[in-house]
DRENKEZA-666120 format. One record per residue: residue in one letter; residue number from 1; x, y, z of N, C-alpha, C in turn. Coordinates in Angstrom, 3 decimals. Layout:
// DRENKEZA-666120
resn, resi, n_u, n_v, n_w, ca_u, ca_v, ca_w, c_u, c_v, c_w
A, NUM, X, Y, Z, X, Y, Z, X, Y, Z
...
***
This chain:
// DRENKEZA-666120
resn, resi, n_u, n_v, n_w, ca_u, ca_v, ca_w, c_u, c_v, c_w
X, 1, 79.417, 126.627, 93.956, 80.770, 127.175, 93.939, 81.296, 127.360, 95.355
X, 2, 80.308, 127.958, 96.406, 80.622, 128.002, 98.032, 81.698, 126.806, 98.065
X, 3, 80.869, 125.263, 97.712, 81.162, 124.364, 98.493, 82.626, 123.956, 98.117
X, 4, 83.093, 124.395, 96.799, 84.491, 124.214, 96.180, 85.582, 125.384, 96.876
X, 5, 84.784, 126.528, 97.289, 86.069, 127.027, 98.002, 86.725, 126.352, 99.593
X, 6, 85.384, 126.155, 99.681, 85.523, 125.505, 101.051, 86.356, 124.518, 101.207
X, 7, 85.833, 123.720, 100.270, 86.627, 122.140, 100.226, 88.375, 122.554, 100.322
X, 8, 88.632, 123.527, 99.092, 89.518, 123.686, 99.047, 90.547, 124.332, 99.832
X, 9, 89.947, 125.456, 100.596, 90.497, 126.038, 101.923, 90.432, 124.502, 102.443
X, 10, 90.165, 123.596, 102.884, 90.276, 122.392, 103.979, 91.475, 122.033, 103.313
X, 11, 91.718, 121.950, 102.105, 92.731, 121.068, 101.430, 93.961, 121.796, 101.911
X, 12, 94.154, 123.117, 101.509, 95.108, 123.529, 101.646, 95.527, 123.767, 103.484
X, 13, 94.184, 123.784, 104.068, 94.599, 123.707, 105.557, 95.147, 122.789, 106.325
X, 14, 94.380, 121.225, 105.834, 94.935, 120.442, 105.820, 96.544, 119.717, 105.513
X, 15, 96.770, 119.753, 104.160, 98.295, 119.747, 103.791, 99.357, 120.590, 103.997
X, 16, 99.118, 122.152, 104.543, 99.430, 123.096, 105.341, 100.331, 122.569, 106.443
X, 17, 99.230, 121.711, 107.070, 99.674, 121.384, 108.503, 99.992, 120.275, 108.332
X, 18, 100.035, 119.442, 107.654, 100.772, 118.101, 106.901, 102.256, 118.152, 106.887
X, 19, 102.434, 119.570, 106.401, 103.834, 119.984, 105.965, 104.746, 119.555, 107.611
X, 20, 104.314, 120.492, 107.941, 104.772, 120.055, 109.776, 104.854, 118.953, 110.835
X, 21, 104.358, 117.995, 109.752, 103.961, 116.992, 110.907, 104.865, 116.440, 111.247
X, 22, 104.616, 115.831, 112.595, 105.869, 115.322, 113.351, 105.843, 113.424, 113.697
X, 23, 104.929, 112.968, 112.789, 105.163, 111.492, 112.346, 106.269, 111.279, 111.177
X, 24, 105.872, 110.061, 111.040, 106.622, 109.024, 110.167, 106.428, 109.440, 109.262
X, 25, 105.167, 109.918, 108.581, 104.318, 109.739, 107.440, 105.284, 110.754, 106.522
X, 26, 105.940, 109.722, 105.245, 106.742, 111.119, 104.264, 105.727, 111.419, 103.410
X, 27, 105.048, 112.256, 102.530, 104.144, 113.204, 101.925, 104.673, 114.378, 101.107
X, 28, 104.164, 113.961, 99.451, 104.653, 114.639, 98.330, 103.478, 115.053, 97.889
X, 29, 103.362, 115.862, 97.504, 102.090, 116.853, 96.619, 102.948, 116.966, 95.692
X, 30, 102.062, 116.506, 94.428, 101.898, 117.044, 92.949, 100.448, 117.642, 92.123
X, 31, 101.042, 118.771, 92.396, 100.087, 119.977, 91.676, 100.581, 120.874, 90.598
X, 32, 100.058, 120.119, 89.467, 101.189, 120.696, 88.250, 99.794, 120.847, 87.444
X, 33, 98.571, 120.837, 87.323, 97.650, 121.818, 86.442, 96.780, 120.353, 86.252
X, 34, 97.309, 119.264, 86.593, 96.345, 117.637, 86.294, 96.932, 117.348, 84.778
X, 35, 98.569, 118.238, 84.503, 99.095, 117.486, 83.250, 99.440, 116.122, 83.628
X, 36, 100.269, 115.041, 83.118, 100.217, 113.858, 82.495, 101.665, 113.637, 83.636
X, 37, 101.786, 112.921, 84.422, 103.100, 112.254, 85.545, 103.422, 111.047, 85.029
X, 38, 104.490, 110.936, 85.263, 105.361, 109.507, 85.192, 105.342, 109.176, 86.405
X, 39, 104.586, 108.069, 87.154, 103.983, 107.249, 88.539, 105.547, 106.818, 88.596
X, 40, 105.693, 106.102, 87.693, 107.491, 105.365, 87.938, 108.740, 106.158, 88.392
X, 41, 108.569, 107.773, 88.174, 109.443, 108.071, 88.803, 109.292, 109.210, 89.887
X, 42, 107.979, 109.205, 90.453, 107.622, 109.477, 91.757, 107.493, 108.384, 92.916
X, 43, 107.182, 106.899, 92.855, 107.117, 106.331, 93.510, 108.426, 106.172, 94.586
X, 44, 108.863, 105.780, 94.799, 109.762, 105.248, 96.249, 110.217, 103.912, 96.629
X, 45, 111.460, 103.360, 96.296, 111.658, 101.655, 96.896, 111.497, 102.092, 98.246
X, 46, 111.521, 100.684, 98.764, 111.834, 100.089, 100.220, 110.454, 100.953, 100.941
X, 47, 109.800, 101.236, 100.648, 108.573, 101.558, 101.445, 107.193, 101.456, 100.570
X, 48, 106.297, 101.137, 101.423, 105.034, 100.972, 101.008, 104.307, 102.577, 100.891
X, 49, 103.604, 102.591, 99.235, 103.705, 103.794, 98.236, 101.465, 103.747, 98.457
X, 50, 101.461, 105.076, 98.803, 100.487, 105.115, 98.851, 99.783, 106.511, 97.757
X, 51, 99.350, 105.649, 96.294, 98.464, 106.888, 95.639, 97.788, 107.481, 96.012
X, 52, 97.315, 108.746, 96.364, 95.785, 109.345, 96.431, 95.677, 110.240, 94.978
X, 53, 94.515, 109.582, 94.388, 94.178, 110.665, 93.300, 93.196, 111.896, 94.110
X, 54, 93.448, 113.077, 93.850, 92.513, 113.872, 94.862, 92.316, 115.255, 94.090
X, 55, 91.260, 115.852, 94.662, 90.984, 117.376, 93.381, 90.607, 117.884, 94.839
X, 56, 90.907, 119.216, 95.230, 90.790, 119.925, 96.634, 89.724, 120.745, 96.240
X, 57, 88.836, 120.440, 95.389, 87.548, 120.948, 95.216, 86.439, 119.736, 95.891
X, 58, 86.735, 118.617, 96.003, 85.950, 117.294, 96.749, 86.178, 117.441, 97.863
X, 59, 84.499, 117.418, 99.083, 84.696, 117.371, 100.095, 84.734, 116.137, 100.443
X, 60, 84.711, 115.196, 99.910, 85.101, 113.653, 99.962, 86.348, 113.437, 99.924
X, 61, 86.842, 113.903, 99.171, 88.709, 113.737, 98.966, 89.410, 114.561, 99.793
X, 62, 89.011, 115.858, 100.239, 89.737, 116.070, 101.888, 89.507, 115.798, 102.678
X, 63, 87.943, 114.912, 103.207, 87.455, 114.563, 104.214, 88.558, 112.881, 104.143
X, 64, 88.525, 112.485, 103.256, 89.297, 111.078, 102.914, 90.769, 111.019, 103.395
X, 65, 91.073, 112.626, 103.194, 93.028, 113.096, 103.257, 93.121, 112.716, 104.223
X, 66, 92.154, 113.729, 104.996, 92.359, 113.828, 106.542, 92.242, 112.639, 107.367
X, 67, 91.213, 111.906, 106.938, 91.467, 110.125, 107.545, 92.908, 109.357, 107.830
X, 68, 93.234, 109.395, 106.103, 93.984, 108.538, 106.338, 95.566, 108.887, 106.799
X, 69, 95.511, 110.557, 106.630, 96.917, 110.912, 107.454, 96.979, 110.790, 108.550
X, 70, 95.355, 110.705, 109.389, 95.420, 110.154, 110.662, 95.724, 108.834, 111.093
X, 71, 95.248, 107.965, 109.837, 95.665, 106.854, 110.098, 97.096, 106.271, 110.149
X, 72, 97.480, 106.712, 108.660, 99.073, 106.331, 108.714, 100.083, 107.262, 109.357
X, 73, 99.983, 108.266, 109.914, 100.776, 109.252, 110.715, 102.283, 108.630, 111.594
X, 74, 101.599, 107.559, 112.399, 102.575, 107.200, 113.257, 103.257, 105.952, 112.358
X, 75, 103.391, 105.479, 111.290, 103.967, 104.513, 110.477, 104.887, 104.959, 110.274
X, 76, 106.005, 104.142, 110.425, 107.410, 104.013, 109.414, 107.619, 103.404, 108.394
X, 77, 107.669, 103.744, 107.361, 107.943, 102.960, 105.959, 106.874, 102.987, 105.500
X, 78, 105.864, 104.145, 105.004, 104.590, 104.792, 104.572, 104.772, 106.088, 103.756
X, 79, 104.954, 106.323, 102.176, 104.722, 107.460, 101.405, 103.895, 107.421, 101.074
X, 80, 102.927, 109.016, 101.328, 101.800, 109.365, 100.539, 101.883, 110.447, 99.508
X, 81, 101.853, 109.736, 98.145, 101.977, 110.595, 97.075, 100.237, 110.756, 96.661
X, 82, 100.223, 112.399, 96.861, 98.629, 112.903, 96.666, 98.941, 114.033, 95.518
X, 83, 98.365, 113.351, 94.223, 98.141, 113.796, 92.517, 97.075, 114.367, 92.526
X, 84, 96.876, 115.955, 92.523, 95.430, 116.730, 92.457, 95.302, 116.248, 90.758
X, 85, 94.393, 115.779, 90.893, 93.638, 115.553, 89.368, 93.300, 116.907, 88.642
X, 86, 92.594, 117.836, 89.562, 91.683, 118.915, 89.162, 90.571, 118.639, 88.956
X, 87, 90.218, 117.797, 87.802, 89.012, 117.568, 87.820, 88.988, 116.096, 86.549
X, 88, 87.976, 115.707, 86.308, 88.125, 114.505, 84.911, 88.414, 114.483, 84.035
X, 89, 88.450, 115.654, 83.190, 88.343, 116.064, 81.916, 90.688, 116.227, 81.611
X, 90, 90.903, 116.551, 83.110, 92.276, 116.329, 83.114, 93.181, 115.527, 82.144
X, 91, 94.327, 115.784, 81.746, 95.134, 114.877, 81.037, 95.253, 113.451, 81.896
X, 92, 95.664, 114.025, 83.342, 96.601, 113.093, 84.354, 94.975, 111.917, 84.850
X, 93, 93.801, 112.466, 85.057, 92.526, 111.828, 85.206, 92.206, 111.289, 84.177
X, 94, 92.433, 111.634, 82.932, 92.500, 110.397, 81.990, 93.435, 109.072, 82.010
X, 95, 94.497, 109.670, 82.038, 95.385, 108.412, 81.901, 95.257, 107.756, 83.017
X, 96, 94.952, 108.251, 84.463, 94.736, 107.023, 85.339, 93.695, 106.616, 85.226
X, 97, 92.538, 107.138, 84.314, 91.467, 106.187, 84.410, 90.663, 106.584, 85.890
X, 98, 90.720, 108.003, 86.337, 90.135, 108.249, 87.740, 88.660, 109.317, 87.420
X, 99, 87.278, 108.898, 87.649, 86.046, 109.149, 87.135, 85.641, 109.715, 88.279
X, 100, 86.340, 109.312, 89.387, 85.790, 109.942, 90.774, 86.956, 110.215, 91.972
X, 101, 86.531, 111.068, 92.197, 87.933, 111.314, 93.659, 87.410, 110.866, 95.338
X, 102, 88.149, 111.223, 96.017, 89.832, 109.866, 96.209, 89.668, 109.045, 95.224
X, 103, 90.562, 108.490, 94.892, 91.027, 106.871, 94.394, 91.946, 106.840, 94.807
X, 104, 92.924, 105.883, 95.352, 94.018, 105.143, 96.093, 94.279, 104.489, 95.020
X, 105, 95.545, 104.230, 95.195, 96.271, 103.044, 94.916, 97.451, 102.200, 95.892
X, 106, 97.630, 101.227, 96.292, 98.895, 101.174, 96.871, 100.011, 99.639, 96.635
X, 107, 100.758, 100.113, 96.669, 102.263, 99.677, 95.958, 103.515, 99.348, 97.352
X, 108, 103.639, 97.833, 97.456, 104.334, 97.358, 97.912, 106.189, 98.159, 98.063
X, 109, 106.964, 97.492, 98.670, 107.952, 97.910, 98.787, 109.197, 98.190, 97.537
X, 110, 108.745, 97.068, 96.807, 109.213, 96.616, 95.574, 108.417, 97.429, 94.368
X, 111, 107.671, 98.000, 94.495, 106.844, 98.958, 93.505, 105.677, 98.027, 92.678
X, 112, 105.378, 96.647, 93.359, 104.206, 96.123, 92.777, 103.152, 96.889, 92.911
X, 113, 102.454, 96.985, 92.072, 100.637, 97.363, 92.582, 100.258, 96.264, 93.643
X, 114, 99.649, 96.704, 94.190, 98.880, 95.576, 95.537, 96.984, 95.843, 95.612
X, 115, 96.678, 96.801, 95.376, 95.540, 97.536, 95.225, 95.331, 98.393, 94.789
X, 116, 94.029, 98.746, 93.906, 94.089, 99.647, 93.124, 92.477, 100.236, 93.018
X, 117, 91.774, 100.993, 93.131, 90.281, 101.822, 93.055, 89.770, 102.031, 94.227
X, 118, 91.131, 101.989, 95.660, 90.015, 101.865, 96.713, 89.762, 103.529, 96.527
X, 119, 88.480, 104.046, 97.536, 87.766, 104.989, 97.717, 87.818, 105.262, 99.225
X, 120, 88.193, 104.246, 100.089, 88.129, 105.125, 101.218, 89.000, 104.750, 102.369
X, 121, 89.592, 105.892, 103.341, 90.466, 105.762, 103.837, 90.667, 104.535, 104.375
X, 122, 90.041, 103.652, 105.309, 89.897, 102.812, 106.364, 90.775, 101.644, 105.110
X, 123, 90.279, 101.422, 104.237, 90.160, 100.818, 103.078, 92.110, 100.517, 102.717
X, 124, 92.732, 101.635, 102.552, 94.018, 102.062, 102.226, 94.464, 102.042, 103.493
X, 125, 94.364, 102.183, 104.720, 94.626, 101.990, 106.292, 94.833, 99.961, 106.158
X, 126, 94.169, 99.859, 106.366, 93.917, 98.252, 106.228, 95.201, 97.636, 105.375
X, 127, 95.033, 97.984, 104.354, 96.436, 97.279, 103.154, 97.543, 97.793, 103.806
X, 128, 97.750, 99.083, 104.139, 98.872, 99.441, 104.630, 99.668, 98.664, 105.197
X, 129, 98.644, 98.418, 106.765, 99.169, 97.917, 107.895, 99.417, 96.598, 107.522
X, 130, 98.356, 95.727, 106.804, 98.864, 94.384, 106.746, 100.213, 94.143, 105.429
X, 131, 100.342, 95.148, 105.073, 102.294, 95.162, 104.084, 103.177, 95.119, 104.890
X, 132, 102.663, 95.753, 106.148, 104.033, 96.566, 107.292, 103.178, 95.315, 108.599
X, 133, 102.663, 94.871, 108.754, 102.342, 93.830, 109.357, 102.108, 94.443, 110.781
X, 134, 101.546, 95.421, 110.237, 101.262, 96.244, 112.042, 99.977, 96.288, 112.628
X, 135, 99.971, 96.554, 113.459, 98.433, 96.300, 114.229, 97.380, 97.537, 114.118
X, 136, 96.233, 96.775, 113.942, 95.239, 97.710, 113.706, 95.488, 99.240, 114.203
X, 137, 94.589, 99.626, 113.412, 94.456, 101.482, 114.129, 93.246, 100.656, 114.915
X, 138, 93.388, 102.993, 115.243, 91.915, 102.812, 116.393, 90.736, 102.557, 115.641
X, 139, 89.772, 102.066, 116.416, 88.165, 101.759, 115.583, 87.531, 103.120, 115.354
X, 140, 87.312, 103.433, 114.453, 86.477, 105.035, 114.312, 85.235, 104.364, 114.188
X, 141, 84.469, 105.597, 114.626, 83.053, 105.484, 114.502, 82.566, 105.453, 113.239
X, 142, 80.997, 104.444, 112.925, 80.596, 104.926, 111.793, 80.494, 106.593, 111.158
X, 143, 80.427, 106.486, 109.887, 79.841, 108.181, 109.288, 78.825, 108.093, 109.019
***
């Protein structure tokens, strides 16, 4: 139980300071109990749509947040819509079919799917940049 408060203090410390940030990066939280969303009318034209399925009880899924807001931060034309699941047993973790947290998805400008089950930031960094045709991030070290 420690390790779920913890996680979750990161989550909320994290997206806390998300709120403020002074990049590109636009960022929507939906935290509505892990009931059942309509993806179609949260997504976003004209920019590349980035899912995170995430439960702020996973220290994988805030350790993952925190990646990739580092990564996409300085991007223009980058939404990150982050859906707390809660947990599996969820309405909203059923219907996406999400067994494990992070899961990504990401969605072209036009609202195609482009990728779909990645797990880790670098992963969703990568698709990004090559939609928006921008140049690598920095190289992080292995974990």
């Amino acid at each position: 139980m420690r390790r779920r408060v913890v996680a979750a203090g990161l989550a909320g410390w994290i997206l806390g300071g998300l709120a403020g940030s002074t990049g590109a990066l636009e960022i929507q939280t939906v935290a509505n109990g892990g009931q059942s969303v309509r993806l179609e009318d949260l997504l976003a034209t004209n920019v590349v749509n980035v899912v995170m399925y995430h439960a702020a009880w996973s220290t994988e899924s805030v350790g993952e947040l925190a990646l990739l807001t580092e990564d996409l931060d300085a991007l223009a034309g980058v939404r990150l819509l982050i859906l707390d699941v809660v947990d599996a047993r969820t309405r909203l973790a059923r219907d996406a079919e999400v067994a494990k947290v992070p899961r990504f998805s990401v969605y072209d400008p036009t609202l195609h799917l482009v990728r779909s089950g990645l797990t880790l930031a670098i992963e969703v960094a990568v698709e990004v940049r090559s939609l928006l045709n921008a140049e690598p991030g920095p190289a992080r070290p292995d974990r």
